[in-house]
GUMAR-771120 format. One line per field, with one value per residue (C-alpha): x, y, z. Coordinates in steps of 0.001 Angstrom, whole numbers, plus 500000, padded with zeros to 6 digits. Example, Ala and Ser with C-alpha at 12.3 -4.5 7.8 and 13.67 -1.06 7.14 Angstrom:
BEGIN
x: 512300_513670
y: 495500_498940
z: 507800_507140
This chain:
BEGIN
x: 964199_963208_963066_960989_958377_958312_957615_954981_953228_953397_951876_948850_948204_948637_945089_943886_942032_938568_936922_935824_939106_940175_938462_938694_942736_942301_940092_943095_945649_943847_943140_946633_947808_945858_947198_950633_949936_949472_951990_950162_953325_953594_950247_950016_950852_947811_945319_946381_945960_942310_941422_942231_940561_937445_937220_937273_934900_932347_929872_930865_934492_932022_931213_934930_934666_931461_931692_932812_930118_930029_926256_923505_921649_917955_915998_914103_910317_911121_913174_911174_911583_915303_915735_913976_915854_919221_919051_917840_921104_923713_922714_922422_925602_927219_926017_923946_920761_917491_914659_912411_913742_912212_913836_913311_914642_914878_915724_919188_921319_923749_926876_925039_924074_922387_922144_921378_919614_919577_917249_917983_917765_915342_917246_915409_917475_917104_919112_919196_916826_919321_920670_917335_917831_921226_921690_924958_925259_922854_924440_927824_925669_923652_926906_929154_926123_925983_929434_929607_927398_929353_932580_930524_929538_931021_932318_934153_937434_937614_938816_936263_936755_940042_941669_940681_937157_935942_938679_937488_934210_934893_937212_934381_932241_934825_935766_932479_932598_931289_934460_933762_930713_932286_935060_932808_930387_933595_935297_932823_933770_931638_931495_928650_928638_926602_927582_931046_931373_932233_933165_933993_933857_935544_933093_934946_933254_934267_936880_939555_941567_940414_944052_943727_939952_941404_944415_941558_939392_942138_942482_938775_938713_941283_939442_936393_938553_938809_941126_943706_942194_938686_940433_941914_938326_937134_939132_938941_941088_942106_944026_947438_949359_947110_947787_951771_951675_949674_951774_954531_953354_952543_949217_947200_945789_946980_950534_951310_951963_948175_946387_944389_944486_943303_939891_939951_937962_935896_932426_931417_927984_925778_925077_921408_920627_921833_919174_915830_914856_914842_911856_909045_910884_911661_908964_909259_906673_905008
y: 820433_819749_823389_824393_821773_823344_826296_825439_823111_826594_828611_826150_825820_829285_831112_832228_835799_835463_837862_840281_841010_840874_843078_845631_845310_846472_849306_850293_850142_852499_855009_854755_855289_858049_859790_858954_860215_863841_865935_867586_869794_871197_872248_873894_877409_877194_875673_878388_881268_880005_879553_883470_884060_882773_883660_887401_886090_885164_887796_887230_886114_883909_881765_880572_879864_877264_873905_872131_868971_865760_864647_866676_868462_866935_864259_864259_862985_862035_862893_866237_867622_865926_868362_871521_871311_870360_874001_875782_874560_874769_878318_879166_877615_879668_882786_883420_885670_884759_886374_883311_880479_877212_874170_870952_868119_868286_866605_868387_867589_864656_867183_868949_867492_870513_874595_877550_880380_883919_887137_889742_887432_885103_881216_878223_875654_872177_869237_866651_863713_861058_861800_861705_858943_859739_861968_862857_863827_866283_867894_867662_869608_872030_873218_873495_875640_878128_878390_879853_882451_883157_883176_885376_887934_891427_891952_888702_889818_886400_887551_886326_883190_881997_878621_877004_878190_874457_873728_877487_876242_872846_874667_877529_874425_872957_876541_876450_873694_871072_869339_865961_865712_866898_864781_861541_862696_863027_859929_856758_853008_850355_846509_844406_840853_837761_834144_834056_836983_840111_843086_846569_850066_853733_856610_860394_863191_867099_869089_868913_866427_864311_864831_869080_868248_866814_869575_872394_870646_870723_874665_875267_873092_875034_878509_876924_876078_872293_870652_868302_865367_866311_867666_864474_862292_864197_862696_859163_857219_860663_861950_861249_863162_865612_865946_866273_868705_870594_870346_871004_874467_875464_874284_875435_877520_881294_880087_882992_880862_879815_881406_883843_885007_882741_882472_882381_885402_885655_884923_881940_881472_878942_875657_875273_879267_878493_875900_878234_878522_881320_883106_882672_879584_877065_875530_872226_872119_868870
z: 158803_162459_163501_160464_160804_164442_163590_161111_164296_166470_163829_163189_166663_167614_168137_164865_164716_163866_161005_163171_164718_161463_160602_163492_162534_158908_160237_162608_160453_157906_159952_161313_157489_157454_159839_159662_155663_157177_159070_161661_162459_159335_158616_162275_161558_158775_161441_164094_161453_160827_164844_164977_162131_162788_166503_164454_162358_164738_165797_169564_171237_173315_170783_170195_174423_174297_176760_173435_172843_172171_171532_170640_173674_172709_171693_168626_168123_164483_161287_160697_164028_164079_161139_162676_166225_164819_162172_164957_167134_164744_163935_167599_168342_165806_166435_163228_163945_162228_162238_160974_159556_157392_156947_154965_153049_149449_146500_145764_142902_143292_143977_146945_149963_151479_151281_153335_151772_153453_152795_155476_158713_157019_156392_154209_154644_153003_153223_150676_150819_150888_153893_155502_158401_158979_162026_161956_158332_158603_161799_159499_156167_158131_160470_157475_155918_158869_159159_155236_156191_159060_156981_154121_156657_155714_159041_159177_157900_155675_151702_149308_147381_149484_148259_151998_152424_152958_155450_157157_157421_159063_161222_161866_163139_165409_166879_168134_170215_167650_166750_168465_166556_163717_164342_164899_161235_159050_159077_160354_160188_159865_160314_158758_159679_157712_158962_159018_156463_157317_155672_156990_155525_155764_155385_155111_154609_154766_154101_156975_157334_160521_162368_162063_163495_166275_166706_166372_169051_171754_170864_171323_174172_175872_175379_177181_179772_180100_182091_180141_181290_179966_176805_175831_176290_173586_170432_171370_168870_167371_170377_168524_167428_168040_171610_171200_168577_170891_173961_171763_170912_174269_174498_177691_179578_179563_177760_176148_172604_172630_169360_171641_174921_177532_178981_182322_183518_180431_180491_177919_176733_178771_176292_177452_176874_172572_172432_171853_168239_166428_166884_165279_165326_162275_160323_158668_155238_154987
């Protein structure tokens, strides 16, 4: 009776967590579900079959070898030119030529968030309204756009109407150095706070699953050349088990089990020299 009284005094007086640690536990623990849900080793061969795939795909081996990024290279004036500079980026970054190019947001059925429309090397692209103010979303719609038509090219060597085409195209997006922000757009939490209320929030979007994000980002990280220790800053809380999986299958530079050949004494495309727009350039309508 004693010892169980004790133990009842130690738990009262033991430091209680407050809601916001609380809450930053139930946010760990589901994304720690999520990824223990997924087995990473398994669906390796499938993720190194699409890295070769879509460095084929692309319309030059540099673009597989890009400094991958982890913020966008510019700062917008507002949500208009937000729009205009990230299209023109993303379609740099990918490789897609365009001859002119108009972009805008539009009020796009419920099912569609945005859509890229080609003629020759003419794009409109339009994103849907509702994702107006949010900057990341729209770098996560208009990549995943670009990246079909990269996918849809006839010279990409991709069959037509393949069961993964929307895990190609989030992996076309990360093979181009975009996965941290790719990685960052797909799966965001969120903690609101109101007295002493507060309630968090899990918001996933894309295809890939968040874990073969990461995976795919240390292979594209390694063609650019990064040294382990700057390969591992880029997927934050996402770096397991991502990073053994990798090391596992002879991840790094010029192992002979990598999905291509290594980079080092390839040339790779300078970032700032994939930031001019397409010329004319992209026009925003009013």
């Amino acid at each position: 009776m004693r010892s169980g009284a004790l133990l009842a005094l130690v738990a009262c007086l033991a430091p209680q967590a407050s809601p916001l640690d609380q809450a930053r536990a139930d946010l760990q623990r589901r994304r720690e579900a999520l990824i223990r849900a997924y087995d990473l080793e398994a669906d390796r061969p499938r993720l190194d079959a699409f890295a070769r795939t879509i460095a084929g795909a692309f319309r030059e081996p540099a673009i597989a070898r890009q400094a991958p990024l982890d913020r966008l290279p510019f700062v917008a004036r507002d949500r208009r030119d937000f729009l205009e500079r990230t299209a023109a980026f993303v379609s740099a970054r990918l490789g897609v030529r365009l001859s002119r190019m108009t972009v805008r947001f539009a009020g796009l059925g419920r099912g569609t968030a945005g859509r890229v429309r080609m003629v020759d090397e003419a794009a409109v692209v339009e994103v849907s309204s509702r994702h107006r103010d949010d900057d990341e979303q729209i770098l996560a719609i208009l990549a995943h756009e670009f990246a079909h038509i990269v996918l849809d090219a006839p010279r990409s060597g991709v069959p037509a109407g393949s069961r993964d085409e929307e895990d190609m195209a989030d992996a076309t997006v990360v093979m181009a150095g975009l996965g941290p922000l790719l990685l960052r757009a797909s799966y965001r939490e969120g903690i609101a706070a109101s007295g002493d209320r507060v309630e968090w929030d899990v918001r996933r979007t894309g295809s890939l699953h968040p874990v073969a994000m990461a995976y795919l980002t240390l292979v594209q990280a390694e063609l650019a050349g990064l040294d382990p220790e700057s390969r591992r800053r880029l997927l934050g809380d996402w770096i397991e088990p991502a990073w053994t999986v990798r090391q596992k299958a002879g991840g790094g530079i010029g192992d002979s089990r990598l999905p291509f050949p290594s980079p080092i004494g390839d040339r790779r495309l300078v970032p700032s020299a994939l930031l001019a727009a397409p010329s004319p350039g992209p026009r925003v309508p009013a």
